[in-house]
C-alpha positions, -999 to 999 in steps of 0.1 A, spaced: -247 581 -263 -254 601 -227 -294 602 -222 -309 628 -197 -343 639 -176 -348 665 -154 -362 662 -122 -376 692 -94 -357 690 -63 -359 714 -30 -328 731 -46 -341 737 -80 -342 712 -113 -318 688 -111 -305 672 -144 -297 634 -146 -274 621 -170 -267 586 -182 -242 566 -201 -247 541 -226 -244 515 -200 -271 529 -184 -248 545 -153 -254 578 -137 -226 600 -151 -241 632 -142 -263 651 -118 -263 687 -121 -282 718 -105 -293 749 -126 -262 773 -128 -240 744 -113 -202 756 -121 -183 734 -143 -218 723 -161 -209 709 -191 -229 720 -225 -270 708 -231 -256 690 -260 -233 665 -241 -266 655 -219 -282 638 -251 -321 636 -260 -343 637 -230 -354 600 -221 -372 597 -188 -378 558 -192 -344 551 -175 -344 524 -149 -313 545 -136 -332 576 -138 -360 564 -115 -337 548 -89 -323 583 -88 -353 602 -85 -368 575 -58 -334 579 -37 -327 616 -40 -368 619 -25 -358 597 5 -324 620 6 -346 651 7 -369 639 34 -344 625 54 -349 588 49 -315 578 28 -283 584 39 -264 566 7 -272 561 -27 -268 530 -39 -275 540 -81 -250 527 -107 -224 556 -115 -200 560 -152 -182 584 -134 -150 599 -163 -127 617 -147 -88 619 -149 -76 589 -117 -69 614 -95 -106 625 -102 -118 597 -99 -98 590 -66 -105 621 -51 -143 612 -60 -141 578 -42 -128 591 -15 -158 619 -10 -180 587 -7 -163 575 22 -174 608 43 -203 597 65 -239 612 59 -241 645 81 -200 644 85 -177 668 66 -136 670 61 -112 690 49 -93 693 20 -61 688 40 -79 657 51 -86 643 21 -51 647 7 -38 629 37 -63 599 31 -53 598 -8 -16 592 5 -5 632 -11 -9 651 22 4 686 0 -25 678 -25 -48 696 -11 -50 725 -37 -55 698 -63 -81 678 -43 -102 709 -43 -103 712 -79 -110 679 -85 -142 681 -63 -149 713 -76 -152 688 -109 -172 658 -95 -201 650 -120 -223 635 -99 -228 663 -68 -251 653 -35 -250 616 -44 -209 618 -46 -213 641 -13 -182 669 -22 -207 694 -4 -191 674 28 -159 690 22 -150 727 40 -118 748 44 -93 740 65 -113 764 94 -144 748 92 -157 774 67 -183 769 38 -158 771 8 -162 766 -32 -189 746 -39 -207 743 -78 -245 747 -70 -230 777 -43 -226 781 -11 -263 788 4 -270 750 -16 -239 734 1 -253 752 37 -288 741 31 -270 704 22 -253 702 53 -278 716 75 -306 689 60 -278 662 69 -273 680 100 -316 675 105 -315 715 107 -329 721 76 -353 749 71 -375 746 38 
């Protein structure tokens, strides 16, 4: 059975999920697309070890002092997904890539269209980084928590940030 808290963030109440291991298996922003239903979270439970690992790490994220999260993650996905997910956490802190770019590194360099969508489905968002991931011009494309989060993301990696 999943297990959540919510925690306050610089980008709005962030939700934390957890597996019956005790894994994160879900971070997700207010009005995130692809949020899955309240009910699949489980009962609020804010005595996680996980969930206070998180909280800890996403405050040194936020100020600028962690640049990778080292929490436990149940990440369920199809294992593309899950491939495509893997390969997001290879992107260096303040770095981003393309689609095209990711497809090549998964061996499918014409999967880009479905290496989009499976980012666009990552559970876990900032601490599986697909807000590193732009269009093939550089551009700010699809991102769940929207594209003025994914900016403000990139520009706080960037140290640009403006809170």
């Amino acid at each position: 059975m999943n297990r959540h808290t919510v925690t306050d963030s610089p980008y709005g109440p962030l939700t934390l999920v957890a597996d019956a291991d005790g894994a994160l298996c879900g971070l997700y922003m207010a009005g995130q697309r692809h949020r899955p239903g309240e009910e699949t979270f489980g009962p609020r439970d804010d005595s996680l070890p996980v969930f206070a690992d998180t909280v800890e790490q996403l405050r040194a994220y936020f100020a600028g002092e962690c640049r990778e999260f080292t929490v436990p993650l149940g990440l369920r996905g199809s294992p593309f997904q899950r491939s495509v997910w893997q390969q997001l956490t290879r992107i260096p802190y303040g770095e981003t890539r393309t689609y095209g770019e990711l497809a090549e590194a998964l061996g499918s360099p014409r999967a880009s269209r479905a290496v989009g969508l499976a980012n666009g489905r990552n559970p876990v968002g900032i601490i599986v980084p697909c807000h590193r991931v732009v269009g093939s011009d550089g551009s700010l494309t699809g991102y769940g928590g929207g594209l003025e989060r994914k900016r403000r993301l990139l520009d706080l990696e960037r140290g640009t940030a403006l809170f």
